[in-house]
KOLLOFI-929895 format. One record per residue (C-alpha): residue number from 1; y, x, z. Coordinates in nm, 2 decimals, always signed. Example, Ala and Ser with C-alpha at 12.3 -4.5 7.8 and 13.67 -1.06 7.14 Angstrom:
2
<site><nr>1</nr><py>-0.45</py><px>+1.23</px><pz>+0.78</pz></site>
<site><nr>2</nr><py>-0.11</py><px>+1.37</px><pz>+0.71</pz></site>
END
This chain:
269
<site><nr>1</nr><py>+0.95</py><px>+5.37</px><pz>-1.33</pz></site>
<site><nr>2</nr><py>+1.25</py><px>+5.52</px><pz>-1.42</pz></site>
<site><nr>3</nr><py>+1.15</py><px>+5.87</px><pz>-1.46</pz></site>
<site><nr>4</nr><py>+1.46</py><px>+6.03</px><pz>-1.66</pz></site>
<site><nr>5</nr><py>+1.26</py><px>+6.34</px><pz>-1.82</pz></site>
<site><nr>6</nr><py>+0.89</py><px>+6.39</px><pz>-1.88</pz></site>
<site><nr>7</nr><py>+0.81</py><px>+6.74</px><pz>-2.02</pz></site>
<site><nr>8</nr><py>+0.49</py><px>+6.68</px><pz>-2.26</pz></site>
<site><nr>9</nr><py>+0.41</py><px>+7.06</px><pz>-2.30</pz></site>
<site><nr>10</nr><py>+0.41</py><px>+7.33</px><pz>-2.47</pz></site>
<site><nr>11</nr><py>+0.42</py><px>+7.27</px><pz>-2.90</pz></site>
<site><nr>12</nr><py>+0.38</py><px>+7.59</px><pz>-2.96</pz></site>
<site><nr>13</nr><py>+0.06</py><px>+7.70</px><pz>-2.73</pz></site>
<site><nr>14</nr><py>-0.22</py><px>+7.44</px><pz>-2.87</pz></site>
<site><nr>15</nr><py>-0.33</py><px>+7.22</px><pz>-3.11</pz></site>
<site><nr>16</nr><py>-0.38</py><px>+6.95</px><pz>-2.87</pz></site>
<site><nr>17</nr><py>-0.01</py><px>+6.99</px><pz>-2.77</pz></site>
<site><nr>18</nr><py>+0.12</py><px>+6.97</px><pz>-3.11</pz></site>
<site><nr>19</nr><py>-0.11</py><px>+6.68</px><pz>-3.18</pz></site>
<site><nr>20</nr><py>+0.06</py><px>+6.52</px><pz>-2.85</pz></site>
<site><nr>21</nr><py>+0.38</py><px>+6.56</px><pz>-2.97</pz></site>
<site><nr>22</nr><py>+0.32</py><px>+6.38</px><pz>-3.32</pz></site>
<site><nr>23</nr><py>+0.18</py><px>+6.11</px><pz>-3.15</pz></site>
<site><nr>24</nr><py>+0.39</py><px>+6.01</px><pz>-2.85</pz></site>
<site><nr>25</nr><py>+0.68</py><px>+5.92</px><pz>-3.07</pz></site>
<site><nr>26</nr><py>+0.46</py><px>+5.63</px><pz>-3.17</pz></site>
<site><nr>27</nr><py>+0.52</py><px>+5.53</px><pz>-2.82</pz></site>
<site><nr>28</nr><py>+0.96</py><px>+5.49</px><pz>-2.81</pz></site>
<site><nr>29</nr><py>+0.98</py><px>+5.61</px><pz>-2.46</pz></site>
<site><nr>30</nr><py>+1.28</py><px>+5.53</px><pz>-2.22</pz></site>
<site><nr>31</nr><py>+1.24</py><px>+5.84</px><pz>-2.07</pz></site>
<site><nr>32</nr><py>+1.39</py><px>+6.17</px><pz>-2.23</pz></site>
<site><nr>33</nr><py>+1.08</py><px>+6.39</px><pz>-2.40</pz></site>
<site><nr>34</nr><py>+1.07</py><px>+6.71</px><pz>-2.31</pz></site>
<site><nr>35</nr><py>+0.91</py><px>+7.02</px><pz>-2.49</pz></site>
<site><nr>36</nr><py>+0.86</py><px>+7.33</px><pz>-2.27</pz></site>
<site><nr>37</nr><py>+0.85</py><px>+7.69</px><pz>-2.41</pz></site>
<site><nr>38</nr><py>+1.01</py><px>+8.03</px><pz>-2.31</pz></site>
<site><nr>39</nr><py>+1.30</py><px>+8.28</px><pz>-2.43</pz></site>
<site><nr>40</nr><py>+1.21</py><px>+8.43</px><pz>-2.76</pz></site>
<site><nr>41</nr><py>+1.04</py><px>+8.77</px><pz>-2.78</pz></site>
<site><nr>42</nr><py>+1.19</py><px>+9.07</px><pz>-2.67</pz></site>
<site><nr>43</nr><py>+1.41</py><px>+9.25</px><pz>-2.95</pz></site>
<site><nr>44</nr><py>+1.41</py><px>+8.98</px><pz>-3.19</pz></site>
<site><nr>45</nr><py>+1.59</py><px>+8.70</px><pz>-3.36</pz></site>
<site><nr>46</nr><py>+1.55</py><px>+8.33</px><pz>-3.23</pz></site>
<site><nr>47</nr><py>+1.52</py><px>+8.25</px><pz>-3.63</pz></site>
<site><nr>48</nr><py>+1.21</py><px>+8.45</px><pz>-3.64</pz></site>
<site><nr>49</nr><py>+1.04</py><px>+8.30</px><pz>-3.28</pz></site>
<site><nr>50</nr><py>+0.74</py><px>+8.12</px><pz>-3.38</pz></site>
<site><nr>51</nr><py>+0.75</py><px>+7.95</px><pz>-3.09</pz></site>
<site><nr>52</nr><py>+1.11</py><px>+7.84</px><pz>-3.04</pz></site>
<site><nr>53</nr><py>+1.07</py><px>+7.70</px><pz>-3.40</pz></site>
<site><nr>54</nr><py>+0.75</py><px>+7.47</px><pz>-3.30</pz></site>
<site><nr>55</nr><py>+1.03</py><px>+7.37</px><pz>-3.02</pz></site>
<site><nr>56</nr><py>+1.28</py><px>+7.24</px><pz>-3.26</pz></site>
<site><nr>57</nr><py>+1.04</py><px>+7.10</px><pz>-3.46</pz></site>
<site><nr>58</nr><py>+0.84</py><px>+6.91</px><pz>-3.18</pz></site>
<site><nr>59</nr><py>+1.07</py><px>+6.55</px><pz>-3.21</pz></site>
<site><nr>60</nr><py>+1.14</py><px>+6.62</px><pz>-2.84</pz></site>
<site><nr>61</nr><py>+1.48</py><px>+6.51</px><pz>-2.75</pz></site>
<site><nr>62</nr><py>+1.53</py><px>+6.82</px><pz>-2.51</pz></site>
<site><nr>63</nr><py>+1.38</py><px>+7.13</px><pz>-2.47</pz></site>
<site><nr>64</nr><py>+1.32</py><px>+7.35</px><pz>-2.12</pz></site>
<site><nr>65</nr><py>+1.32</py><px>+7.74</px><pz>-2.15</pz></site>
<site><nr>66</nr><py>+1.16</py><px>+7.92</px><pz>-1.89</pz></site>
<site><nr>67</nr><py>+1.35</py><px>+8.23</px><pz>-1.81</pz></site>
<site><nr>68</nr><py>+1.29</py><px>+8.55</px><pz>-1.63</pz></site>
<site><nr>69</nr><py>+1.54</py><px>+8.58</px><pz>-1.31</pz></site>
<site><nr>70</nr><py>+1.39</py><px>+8.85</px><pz>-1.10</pz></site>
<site><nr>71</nr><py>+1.48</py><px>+9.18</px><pz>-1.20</pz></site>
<site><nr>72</nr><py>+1.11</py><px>+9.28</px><pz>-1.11</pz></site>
<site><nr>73</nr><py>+0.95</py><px>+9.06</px><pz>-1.39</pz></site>
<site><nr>74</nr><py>+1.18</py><px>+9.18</px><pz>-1.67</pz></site>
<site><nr>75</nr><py>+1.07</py><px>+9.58</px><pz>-1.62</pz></site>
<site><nr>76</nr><py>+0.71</py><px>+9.46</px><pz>-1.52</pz></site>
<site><nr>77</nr><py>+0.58</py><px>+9.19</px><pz>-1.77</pz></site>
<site><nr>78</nr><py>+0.87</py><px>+9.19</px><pz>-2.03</pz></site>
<site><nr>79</nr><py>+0.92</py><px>+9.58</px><pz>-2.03</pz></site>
<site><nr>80</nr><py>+1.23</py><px>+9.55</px><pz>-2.11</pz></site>
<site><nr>81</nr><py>+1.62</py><px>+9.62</px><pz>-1.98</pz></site>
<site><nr>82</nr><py>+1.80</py><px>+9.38</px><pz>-1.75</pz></site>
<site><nr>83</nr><py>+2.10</py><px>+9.34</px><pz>-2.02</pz></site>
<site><nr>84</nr><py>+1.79</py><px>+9.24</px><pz>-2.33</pz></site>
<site><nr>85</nr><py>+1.66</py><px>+8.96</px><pz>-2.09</pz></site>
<site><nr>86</nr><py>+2.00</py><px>+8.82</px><pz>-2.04</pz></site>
<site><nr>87</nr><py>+2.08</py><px>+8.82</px><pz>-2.40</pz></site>
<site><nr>88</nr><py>+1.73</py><px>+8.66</px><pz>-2.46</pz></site>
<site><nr>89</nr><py>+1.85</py><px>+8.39</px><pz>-2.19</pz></site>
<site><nr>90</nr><py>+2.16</py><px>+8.30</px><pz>-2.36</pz></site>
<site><nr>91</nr><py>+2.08</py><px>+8.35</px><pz>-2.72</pz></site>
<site><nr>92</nr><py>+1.75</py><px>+8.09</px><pz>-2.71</pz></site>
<site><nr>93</nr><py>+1.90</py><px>+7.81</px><pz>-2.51</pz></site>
<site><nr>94</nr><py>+2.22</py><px>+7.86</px><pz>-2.77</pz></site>
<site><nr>95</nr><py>+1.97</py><px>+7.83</px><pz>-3.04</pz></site>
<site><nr>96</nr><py>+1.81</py><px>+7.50</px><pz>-2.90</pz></site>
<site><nr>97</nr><py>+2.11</py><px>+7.34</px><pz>-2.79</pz></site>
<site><nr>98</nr><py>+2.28</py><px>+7.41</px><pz>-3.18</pz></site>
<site><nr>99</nr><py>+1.96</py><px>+7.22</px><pz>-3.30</pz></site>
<site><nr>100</nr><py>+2.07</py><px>+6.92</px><pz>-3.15</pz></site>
<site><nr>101</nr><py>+1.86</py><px>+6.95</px><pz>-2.85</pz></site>
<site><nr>102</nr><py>+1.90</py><px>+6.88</px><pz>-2.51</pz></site>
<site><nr>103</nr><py>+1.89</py><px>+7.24</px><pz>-2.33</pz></site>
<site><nr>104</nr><py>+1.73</py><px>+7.24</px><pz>-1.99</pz></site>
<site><nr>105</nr><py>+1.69</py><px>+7.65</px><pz>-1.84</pz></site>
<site><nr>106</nr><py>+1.39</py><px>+7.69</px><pz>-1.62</pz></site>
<site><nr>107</nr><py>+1.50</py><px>+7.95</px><pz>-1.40</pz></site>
<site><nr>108</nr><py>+1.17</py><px>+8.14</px><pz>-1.29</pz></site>
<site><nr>109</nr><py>+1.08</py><px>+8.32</px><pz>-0.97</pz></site>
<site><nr>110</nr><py>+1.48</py><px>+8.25</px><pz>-0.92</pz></site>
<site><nr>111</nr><py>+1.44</py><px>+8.23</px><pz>-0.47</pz></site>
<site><nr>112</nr><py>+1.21</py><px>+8.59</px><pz>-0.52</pz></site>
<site><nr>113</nr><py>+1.46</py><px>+8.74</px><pz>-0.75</pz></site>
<site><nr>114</nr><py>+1.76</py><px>+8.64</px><pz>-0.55</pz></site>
<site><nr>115</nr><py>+1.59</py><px>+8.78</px><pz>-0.20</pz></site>
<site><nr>116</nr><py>+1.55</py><px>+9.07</px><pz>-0.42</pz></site>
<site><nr>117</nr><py>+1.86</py><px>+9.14</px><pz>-0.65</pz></site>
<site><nr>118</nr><py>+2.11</py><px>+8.84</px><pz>-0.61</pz></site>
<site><nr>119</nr><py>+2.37</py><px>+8.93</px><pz>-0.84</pz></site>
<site><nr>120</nr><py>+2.11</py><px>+9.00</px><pz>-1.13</pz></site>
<site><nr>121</nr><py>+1.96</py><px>+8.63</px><pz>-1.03</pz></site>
<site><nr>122</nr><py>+2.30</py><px>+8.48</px><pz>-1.08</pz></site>
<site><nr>123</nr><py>+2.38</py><px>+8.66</px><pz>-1.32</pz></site>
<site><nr>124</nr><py>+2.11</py><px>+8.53</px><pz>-1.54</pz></site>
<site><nr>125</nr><py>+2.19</py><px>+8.19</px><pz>-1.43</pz></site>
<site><nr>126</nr><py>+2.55</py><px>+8.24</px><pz>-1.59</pz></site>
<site><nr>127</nr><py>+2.43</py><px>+8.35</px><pz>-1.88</pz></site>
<site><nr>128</nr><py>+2.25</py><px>+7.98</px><pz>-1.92</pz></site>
<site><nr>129</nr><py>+2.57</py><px>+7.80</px><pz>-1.85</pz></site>
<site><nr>130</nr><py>+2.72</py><px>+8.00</px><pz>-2.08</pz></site>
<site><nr>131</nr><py>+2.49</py><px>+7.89</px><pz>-2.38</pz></site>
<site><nr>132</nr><py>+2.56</py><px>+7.55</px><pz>-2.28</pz></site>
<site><nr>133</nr><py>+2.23</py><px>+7.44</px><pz>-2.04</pz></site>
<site><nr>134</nr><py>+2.26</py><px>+7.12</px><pz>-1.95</pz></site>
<site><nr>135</nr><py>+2.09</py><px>+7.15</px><pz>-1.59</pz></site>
<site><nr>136</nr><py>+1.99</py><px>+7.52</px><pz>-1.44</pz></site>
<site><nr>137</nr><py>+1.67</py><px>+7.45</px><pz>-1.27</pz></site>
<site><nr>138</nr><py>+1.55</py><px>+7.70</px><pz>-0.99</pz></site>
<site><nr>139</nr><py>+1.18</py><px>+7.75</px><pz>-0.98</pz></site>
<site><nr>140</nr><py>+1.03</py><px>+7.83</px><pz>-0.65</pz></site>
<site><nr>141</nr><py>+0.73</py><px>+7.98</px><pz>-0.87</pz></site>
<site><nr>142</nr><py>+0.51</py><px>+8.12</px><pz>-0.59</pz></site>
<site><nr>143</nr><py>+0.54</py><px>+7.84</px><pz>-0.37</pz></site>
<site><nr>144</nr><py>+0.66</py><px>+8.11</px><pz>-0.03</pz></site>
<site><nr>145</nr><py>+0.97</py><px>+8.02</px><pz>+0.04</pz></site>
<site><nr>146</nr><py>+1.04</py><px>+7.85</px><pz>+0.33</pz></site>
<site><nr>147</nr><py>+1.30</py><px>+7.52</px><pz>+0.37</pz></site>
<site><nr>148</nr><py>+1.56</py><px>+7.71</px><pz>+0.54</pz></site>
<site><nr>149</nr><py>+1.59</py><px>+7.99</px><pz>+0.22</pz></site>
<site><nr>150</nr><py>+1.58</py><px>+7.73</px><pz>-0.03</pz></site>
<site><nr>151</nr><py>+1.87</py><px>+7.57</px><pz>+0.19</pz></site>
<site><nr>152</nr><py>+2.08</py><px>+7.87</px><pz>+0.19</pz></site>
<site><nr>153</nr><py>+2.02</py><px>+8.02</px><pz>-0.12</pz></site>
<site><nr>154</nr><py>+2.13</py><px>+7.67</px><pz>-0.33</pz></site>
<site><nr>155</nr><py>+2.39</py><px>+7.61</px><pz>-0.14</pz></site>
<site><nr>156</nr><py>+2.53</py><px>+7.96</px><pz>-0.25</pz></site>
<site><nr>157</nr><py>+2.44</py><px>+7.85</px><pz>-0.62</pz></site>
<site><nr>158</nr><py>+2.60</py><px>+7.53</px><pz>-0.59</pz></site>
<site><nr>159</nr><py>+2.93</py><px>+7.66</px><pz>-0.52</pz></site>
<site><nr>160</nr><py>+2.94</py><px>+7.97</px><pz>-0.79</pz></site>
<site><nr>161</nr><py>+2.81</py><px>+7.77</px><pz>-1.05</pz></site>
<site><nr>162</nr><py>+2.95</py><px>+7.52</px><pz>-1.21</pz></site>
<site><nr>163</nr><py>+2.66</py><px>+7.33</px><pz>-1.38</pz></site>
<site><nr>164</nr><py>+2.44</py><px>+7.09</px><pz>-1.27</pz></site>
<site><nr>165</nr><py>+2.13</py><px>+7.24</px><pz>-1.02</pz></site>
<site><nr>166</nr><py>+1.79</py><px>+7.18</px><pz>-1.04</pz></site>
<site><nr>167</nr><py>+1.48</py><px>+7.25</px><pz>-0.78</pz></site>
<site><nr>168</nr><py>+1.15</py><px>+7.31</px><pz>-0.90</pz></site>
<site><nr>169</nr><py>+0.93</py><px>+7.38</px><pz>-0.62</pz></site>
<site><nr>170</nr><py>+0.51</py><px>+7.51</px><pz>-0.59</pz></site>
<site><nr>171</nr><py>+0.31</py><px>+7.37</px><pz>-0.29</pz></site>
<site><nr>172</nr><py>+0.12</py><px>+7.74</px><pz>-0.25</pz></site>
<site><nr>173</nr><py>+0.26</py><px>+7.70</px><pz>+0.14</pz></site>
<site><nr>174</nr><py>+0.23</py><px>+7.34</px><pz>+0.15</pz></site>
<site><nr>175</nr><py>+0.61</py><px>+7.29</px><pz>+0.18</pz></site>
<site><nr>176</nr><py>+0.69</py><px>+7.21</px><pz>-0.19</pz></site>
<site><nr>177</nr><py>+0.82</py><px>+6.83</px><pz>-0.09</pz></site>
<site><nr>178</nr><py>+1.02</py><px>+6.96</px><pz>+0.22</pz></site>
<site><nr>179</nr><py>+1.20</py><px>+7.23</px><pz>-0.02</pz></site>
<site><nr>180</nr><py>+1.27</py><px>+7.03</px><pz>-0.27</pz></site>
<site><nr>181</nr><py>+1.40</py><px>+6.83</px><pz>-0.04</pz></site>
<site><nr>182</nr><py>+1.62</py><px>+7.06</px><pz>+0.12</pz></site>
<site><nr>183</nr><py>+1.72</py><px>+7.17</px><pz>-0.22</pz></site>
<site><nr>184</nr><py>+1.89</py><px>+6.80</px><pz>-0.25</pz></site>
<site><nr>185</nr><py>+2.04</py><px>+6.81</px><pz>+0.04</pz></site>
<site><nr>186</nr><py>+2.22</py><px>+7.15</px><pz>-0.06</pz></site>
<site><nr>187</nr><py>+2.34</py><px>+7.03</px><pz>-0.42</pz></site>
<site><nr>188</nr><py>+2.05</py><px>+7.01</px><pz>-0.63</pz></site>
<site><nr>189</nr><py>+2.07</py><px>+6.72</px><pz>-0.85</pz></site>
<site><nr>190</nr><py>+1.70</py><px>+6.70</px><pz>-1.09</pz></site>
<site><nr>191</nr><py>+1.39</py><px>+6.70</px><pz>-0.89</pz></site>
<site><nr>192</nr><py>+1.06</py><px>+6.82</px><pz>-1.15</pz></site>
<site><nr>193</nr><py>+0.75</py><px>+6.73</px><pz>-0.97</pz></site>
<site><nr>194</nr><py>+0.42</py><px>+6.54</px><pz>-1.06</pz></site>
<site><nr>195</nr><py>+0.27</py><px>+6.25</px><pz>-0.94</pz></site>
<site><nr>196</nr><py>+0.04</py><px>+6.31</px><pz>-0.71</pz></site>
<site><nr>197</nr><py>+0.15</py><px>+6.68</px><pz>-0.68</pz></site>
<site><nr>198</nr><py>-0.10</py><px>+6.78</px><pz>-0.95</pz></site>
<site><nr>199</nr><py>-0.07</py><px>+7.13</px><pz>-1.04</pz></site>
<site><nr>200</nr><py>-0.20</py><px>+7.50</px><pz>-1.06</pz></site>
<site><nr>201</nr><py>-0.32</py><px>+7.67</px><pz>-0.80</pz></site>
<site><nr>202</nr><py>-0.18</py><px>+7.44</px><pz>-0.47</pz></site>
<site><nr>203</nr><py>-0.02</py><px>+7.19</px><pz>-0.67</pz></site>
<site><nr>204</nr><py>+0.36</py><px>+7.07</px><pz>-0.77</pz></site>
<site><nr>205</nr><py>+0.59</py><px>+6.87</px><pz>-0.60</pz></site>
<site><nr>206</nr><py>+0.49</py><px>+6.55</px><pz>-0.52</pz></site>
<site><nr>207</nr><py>+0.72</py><px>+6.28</px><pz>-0.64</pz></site>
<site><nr>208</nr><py>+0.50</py><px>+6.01</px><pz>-0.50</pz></site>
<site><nr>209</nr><py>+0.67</py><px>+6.19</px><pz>-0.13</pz></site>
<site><nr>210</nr><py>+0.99</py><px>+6.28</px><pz>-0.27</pz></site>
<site><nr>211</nr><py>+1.11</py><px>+5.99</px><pz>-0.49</pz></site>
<site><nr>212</nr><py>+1.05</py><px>+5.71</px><pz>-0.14</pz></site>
<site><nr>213</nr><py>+1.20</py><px>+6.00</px><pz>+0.12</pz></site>
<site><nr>214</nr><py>+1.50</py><px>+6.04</px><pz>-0.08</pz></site>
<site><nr>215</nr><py>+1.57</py><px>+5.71</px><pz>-0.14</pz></site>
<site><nr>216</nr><py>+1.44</py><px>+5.51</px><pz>+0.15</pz></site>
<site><nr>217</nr><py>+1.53</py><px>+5.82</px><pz>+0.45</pz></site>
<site><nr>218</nr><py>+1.79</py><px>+6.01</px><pz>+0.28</pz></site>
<site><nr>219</nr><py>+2.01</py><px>+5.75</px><pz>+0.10</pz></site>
<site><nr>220</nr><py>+1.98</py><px>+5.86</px><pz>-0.23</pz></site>
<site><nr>221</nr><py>+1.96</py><px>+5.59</px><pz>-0.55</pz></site>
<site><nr>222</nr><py>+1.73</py><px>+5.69</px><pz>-0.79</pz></site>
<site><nr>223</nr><py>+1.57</py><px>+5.43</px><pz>-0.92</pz></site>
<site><nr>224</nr><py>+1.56</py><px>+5.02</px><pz>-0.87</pz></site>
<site><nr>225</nr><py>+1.36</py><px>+4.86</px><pz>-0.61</pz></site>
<site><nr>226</nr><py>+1.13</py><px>+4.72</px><pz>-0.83</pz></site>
<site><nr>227</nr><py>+1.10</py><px>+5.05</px><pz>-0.97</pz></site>
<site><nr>228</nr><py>+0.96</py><px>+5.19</px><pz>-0.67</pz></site>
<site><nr>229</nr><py>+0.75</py><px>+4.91</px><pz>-0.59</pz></site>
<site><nr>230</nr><py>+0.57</py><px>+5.06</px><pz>-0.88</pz></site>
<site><nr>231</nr><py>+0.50</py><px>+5.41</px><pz>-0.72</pz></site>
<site><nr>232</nr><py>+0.15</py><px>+5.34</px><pz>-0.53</pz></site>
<site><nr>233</nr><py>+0.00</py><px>+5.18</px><pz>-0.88</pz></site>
<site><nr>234</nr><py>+0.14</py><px>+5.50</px><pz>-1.09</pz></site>
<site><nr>235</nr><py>-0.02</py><px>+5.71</px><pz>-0.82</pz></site>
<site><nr>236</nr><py>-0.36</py><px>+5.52</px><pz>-0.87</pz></site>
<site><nr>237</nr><py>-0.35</py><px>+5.49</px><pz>-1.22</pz></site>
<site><nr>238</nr><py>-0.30</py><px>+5.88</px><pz>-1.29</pz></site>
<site><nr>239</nr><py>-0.56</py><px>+5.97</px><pz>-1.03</pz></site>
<site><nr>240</nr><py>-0.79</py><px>+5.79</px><pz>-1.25</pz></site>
<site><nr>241</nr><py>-0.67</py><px>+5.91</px><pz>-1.56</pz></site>
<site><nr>242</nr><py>-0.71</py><px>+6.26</px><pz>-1.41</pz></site>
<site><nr>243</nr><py>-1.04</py><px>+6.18</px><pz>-1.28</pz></site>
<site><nr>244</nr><py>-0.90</py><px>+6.32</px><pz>-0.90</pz></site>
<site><nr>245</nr><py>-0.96</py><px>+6.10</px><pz>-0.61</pz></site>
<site><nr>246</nr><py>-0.65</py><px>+6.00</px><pz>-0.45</pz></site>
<site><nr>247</nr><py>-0.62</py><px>+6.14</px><pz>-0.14</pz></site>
<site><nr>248</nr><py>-0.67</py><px>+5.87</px><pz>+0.16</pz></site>
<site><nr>249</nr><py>-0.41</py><px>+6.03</px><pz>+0.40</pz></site>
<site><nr>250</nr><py>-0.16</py><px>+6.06</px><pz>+0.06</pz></site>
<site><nr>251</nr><py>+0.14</py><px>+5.95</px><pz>+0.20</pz></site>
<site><nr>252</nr><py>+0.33</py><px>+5.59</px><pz>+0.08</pz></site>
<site><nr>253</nr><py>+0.06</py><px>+5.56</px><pz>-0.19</pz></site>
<site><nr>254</nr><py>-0.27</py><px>+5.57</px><pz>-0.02</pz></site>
<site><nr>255</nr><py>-0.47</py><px>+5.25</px><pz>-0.01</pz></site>
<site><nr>256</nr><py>-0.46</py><px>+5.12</px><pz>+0.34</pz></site>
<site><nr>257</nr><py>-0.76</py><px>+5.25</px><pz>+0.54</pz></site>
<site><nr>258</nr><py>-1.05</py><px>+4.99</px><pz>+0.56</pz></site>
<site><nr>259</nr><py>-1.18</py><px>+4.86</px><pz>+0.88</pz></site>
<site><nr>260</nr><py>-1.50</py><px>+5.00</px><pz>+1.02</pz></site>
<site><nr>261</nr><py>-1.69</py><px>+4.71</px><pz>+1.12</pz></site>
<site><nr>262</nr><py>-2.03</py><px>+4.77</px><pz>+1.37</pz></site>
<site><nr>263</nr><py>-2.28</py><px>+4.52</px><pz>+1.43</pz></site>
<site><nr>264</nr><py>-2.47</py><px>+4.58</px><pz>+1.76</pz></site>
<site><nr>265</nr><py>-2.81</py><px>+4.40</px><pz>+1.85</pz></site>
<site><nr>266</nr><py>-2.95</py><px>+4.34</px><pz>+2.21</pz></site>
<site><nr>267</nr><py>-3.29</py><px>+4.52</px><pz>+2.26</pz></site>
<site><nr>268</nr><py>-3.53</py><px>+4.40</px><pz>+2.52</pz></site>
<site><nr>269</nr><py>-3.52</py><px>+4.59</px><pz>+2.82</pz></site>
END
């Protein structure tokens, strides 16, 4: 279909993960692989993170680090200082990108933290252009912002840094394909999403939704006609594979709804 990244997981959480990792290199994708993990542990080396190591050693051809960007999250669940989280920002996407690999920064809770402290936001962004991220991805990780905030906030990204944008937007307000849309509009450039919008909680981004609008209402080439064509049988196929009915109102994808036929029979008066 023309899918330019798909993130396989986490090496370093689960067997099954690992196992998945050995075995889709059987498979010679076109698309990019893509391992996901986080910034190594507070006060420590990247040569001693378990976890960044399972990274490198996944086969993946990039990797995508999910960072803390909200000034809130780095006292509260890392307990650390501001100025540790943004050497533990630019110290493990150096490490992954002097691997070899592809470095991809997953900027989390990055529209809370920049309602909230927008230089520290940015500032952690900087730090992951600085190590050499090849696309800055901001998460929408709650799913609450609204179209309008994701506008304005990108657009102020887009024009103090100088690396290419992502948008990664949750669906907790149902709104996940209009932000990311929005997101485009303003400079954004990667879209991550899932077919069918599958996700935690409310869901993901919905590329079945995103992929036609952009490319059919907003003028946007992503992929090849024929490519698209191929969108409604994806949809289908990973609704099985998921064991998730598709949903009959989905948008683009849905199978046309059948005819209800009635039969009606004269009764004696």
């Amino acid at each position: 279909m023309g899918v330019h990244y798909i993130e396989g997981g986490n090496p370093g959480s689960n067997s099954k993960d690992i196992e998945f990792f050995r075995r889709i290199r059987e498979l010679k994708l076109r698309s990019k692989l893509t391992a996901f993990g986080s910034t190594r542990r507070k006060n420590s080396s990247c040569e001693q993170d378990v976890n960044l190591k399972h990274l490198i050693e996944s086969g993946a051809q990039a990797a995508t680090l999910v960072g803390k960007t909200w000034d809130f999250h780095v006292h509260t669940a890392l307990q650390t200082t501001l100025d540790e989280n943004l050497a533990m920002i630019y110290e493990s996407l150096a490490f992954v990108k002097n691997s070899g690999m592809e470095a991809l920064f997953d900027a989390e809770h990055f529209f809370d933290g920049y309602k909230a402290n927008p230089e520290y936001a940015l500032a952690a962004l900087y730090k992951a252009k600085e190590a050499g991220a090849g696309w800055i991805v901001l998460c929408d990780t709650n799913g609450g912002t609204l179209p309008g905030e994701i506008s304005e906030i990108v657009s102020r990204v887009v024009s103090v840094i100088d690396a290419p944008i992502g948008i990664h937007a949750h669906n907790d307000c149902e709104l996940a394909v209009a932000n990311t849309l929005a997101a485009i509009s303003a400079g954004a450039r990667q879209v991550q999403g899932t077919i069918n919008g599958y996700g935690e909680r409310c869901g993901n981004a919905n590329l079945c939704s995103i992929l036609p609008n952009l490319q059919l209402k907003m003028g946007y080439s992503c992929v090849t006609d024929d490519q698209l064509k191929m969108l409604t049988n994806a949809a289908r196929y990973v609704s099985e594979i998921a064991n998730v009915h598709l949903a009959v109102n989905q948008p683009y994808v849905a199978a046309p709804h059948s005819r209800i036929k009635a039969a009606y029979t004269s009764r004696p008066s």
